[in-house]
N, C-alpha and C positions, 0 to 999 in steps of 0.2 A: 471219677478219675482226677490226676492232679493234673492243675494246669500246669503250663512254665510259667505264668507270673508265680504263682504258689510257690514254686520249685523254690523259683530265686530266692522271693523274702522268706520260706523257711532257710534256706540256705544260709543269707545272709544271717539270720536270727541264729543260727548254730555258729557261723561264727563267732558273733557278739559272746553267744554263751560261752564257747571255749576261750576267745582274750579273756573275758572276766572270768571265769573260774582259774585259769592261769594266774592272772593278775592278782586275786586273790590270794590262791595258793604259795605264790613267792612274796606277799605281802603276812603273810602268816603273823611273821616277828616284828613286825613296822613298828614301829614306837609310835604312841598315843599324842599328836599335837593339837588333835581340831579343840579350838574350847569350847563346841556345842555338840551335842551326844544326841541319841537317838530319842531316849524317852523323853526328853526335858523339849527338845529343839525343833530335830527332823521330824518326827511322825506327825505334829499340827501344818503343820507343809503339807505331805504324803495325804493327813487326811482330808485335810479340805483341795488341794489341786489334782490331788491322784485316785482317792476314794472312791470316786463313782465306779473307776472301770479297773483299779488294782487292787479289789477285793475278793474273797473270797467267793466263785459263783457269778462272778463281773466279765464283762469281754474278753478285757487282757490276758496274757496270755501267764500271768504271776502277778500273785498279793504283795501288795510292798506292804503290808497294814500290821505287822510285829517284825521285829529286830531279827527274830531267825528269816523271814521272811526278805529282806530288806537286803541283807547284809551281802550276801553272794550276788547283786547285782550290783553293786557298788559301784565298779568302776562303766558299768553299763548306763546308769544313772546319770553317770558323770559326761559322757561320751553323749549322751540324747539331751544333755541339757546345754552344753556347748553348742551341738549341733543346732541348738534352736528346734529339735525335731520333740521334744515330751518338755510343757503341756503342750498338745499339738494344735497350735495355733501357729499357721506359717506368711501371714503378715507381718512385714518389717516395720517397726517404729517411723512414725511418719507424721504430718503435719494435723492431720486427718485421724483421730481418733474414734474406737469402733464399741456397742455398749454388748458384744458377745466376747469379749476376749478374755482365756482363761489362762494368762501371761503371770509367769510369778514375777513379783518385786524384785526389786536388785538386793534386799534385805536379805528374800527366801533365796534368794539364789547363789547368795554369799553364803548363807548356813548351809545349804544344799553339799555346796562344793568344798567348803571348809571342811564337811565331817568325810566327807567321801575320800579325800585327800591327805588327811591328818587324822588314821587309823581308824575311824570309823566305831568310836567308842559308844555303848549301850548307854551308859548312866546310870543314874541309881535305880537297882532293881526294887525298891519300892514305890518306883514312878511306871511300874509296869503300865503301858495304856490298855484300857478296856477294852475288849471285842469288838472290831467294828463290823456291822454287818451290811448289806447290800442294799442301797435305797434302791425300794421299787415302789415308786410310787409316784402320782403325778405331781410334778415338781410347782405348777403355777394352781393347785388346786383341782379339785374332779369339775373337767371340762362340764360345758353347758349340752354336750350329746356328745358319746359314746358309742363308736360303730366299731364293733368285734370284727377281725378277721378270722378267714378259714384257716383251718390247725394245719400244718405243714411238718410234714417226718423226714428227714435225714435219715436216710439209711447206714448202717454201720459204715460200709465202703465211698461213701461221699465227704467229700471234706469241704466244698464250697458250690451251693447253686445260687441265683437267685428267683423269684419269685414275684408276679405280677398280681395283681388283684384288679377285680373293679366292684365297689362297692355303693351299691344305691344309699341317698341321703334322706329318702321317702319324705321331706322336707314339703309341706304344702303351699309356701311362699318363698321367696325369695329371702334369704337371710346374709348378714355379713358377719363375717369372719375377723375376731382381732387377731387371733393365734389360732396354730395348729402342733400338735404333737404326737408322738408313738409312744407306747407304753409297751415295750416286747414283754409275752411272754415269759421265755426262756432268753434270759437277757445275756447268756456268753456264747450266744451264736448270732443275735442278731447284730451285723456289725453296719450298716447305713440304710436310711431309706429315704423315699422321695413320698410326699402324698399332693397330688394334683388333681385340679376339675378335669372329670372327662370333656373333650369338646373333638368338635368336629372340622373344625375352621385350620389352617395352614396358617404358620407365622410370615408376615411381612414385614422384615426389615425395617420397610421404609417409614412405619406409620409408627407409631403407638399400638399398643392393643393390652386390655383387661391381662395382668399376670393368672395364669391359669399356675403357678408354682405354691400350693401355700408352704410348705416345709420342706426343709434340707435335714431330715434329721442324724445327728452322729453322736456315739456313745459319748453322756458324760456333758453334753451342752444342753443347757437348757434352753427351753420355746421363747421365744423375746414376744412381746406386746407389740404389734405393729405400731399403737398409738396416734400417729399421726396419718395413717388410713388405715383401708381395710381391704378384703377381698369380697367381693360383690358374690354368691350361690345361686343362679338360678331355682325354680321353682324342681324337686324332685330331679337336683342334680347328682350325676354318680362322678364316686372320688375313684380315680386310679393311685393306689399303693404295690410301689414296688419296692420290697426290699432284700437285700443282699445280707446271703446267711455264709459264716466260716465259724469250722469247728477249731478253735486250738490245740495244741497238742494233746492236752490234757484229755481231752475228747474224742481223741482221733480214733475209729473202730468200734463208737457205741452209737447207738441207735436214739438219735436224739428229736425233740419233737420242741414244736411252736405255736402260740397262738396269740397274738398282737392284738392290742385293740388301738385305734385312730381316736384319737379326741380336739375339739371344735371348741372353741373358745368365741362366745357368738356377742354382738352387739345389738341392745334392742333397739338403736336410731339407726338412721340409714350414716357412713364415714365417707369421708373422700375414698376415692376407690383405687387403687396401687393398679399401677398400669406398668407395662414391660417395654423400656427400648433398649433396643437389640440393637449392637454394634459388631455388622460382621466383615471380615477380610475377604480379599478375592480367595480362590482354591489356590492354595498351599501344596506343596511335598512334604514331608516327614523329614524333618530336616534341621538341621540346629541353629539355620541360619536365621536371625531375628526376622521377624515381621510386623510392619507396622503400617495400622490402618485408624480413622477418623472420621466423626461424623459431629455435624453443626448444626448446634438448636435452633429449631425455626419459632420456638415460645418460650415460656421464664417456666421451671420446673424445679420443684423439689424431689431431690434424689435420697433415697433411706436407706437402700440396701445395694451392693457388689457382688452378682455372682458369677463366678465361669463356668461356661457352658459342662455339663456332666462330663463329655469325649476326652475334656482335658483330665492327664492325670498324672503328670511327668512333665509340668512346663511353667515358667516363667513370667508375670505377668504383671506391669507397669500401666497406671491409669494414669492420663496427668488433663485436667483440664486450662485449656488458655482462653482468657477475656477479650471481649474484643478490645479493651485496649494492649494488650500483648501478656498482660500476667499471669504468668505460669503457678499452678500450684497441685502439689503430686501429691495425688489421692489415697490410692494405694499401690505398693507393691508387696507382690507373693508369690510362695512357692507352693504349685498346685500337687499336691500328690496323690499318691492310690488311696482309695477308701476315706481320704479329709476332704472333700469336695464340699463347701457350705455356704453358707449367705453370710456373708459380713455387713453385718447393722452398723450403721455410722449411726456415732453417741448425740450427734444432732445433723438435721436433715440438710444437703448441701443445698443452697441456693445456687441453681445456675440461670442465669440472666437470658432471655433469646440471643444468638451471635455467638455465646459460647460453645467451643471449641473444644473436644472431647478425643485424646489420642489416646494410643491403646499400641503397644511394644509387647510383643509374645516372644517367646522363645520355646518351642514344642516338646524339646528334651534338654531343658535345661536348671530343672527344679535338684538334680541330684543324677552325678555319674551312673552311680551305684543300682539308681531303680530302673526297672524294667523301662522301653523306649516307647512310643506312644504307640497305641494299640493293643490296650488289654483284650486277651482272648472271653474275658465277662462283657456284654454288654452292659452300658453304653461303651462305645472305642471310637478314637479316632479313626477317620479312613482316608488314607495317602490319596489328596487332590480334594479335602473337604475344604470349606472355609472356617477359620476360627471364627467361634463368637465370645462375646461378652456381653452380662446384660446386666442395663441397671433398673432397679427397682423404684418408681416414680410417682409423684402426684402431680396434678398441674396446681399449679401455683393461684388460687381464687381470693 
């Protein structure tokens, strides 16, 4: 059945499609300004920023990857690259730089928009570019283990479930984890997942405790190297993989199937071990009125990674840490949206001092008018009177 989040962004997506075929249509006779063309310019852009998931058999929901292909979204192109929403990294430029960000230069982004804008010329058609075809493949090399999941079928009449797993690691020691990743089967339906240690234990706020999170994974990102820790596996620990399956149009009414496999990227010493604190607000309403909540180190800690809680998915979000002598400096801000929920790696690990001072400005529905309001009817969702969280990804400082 279709949800209403569904409803909408198909919605909005036939929108976009009829401005741009409009746009196009009345642009038919445009006179030829851009001086950089498709074969020669745009498509090493397309391929290396857009290739993973705007291929052919790729999540997206259309190939940019040849000139017929390309050209009827042009003005679509143009509108998601303004928007700051494709590549879809929705962290703003900030003092604090991240080593996952798949942001074009201002170089690709000036050719991007020049050709899009100034007729949108081919080039020489003996610059045709080659086929490109769909990497599937494990992008950091064939993990150190390999845990297959069960096959999962979409029925012709479903257009979006998701899917839980719990998979034993039959692991007879304890091992650590530099990285973790997903390899989908059928890679234009799998569109995010999460892979975590089963555990038993409730999160406390107030403490520290071992990240049971190892991957955010989202089409088209690749697994970063923790490097400067790791994730600690107990002895014949089980992984819970949940991930979230959407057919695109293209697929909509066929009977489509899955089968994912988890891969372990393992360290033979023992690492420092990445530990989770959690910065949570009191319970909230559903509301667009900001909220801001803070919490202060009681030790010196290296922080590697940024992420917001899964619930969020339509909301705004400002980190800024203060020193105990009063200096401010803004870590990240972003705009959290449907389906982009990920870990943002800092390109180096922030030193925070004990004393420092860790604030945190949300905004619930305020990533974009236009997207659905907090509470997607897919699990996870916010629920009016939760508390926001935010969590950052840590070592202690030895």
């Amino acid at each position: 059945m279709t949800s209403p989040i569904r409803r909408q962004l198909a919605l909005a997506g036939l929108v976009t499609l009829a401005v741009s075929l409009n746009v196009q249509r009345g642009e038919t006779h445009k006179p030829i300004t851009s001086k950089y063309t498709y074969n020669e310019d745009v498509f090493p852009v397309l391929r290396e920023r857009c290739g993973r998931c705007h291929v052919p058999g790729g999540v997206a929901p259309m190939s940019l990857m040849t000139y017929g292909d390309a050209f009827p979204w042009g003005e679509s192109i143009r509108a998601e690259i303004i928007a700051g929403h494709m590549p879809p990294w929705h962290a703003e430029p900030g003092p604090v730089r991240f080593r996952n960000a798949p942001t074009l230069t201002a170089a690709e982004m000036d050719r991007m928009l020049v050709w899009v804008s100034g007729g949108s010329p081919q080039g020489n058609p003996q610059n045709v570019p080659p086929p490109v075809l769909l990497h599937h493949d494990w992008p950091m090399g064939r993990p150190d283990l390999v845990l297959p999941l069960p096959e999962v079928t979409m029925s012709p009449d479903a257009s979006e479930t998701v899917r839980e797993f719990t998979i034993p690691t039959r692991t007879t020691r304890p091992i650590w984890v530099r990285s973790a990743d997903l390899l989908p089967g059928t890679p234009s339906i799998v569109r995010n997942a999460t892979i975590s240690v089963k555990t038993d234990t409730t999160d406390d706020p107030g403490r520290l405790r071992p990240e049971e999170l190892l991957a955010i994974w989202v089409p088209g990102d690749d697994p970063v190297d923790a490097e400067d820790g790791g994730f600690r596996l107990p002895v014949s620990a089980d992984l819970v993989v949940r991930i979230h399956y959407r057919k695109t149009y293209s697929y909509e009414g066929r009977e489509m199937t899955d089968r994912s496999n988890v891969g372990l990227y393992l360290s033979e010493s023992p690492l420092n071990e990445i530990q989770r604190l959690t910065l949570t607000s009191p319970p909230v309403a559903v509301t667009d009125t900001p909220v801001s909540f803070e919490r202060t180190l009681t030790e010196e800690l290296r922080v590697l990674a940024f992420r917001p809680d899964q619930s969020l998915t339509n909301a705004r979000l400002h980190v800024t840490t203060v020193s105990a002598a009063g200096e401010r400096t803004s870590v990240i801000q972003l705009s959290v949206r449907p389906d982009w929920t990920r870990r943002y790696w800092f390109d180096r690990p922030l030193l925070l001092p004990q004393g420092t001072r860790v604030e945190v400005l949300a905004v619930l529905n305020g990533a974009d008018t236009l997207l659905p309001p907090a509470g997607s009817p897919l699990p996870p969702q916010f629920v009016d009177g939760s508390p926001v969280r935010v969590m950052l990804d840590v070592v202690r400082n030895r």
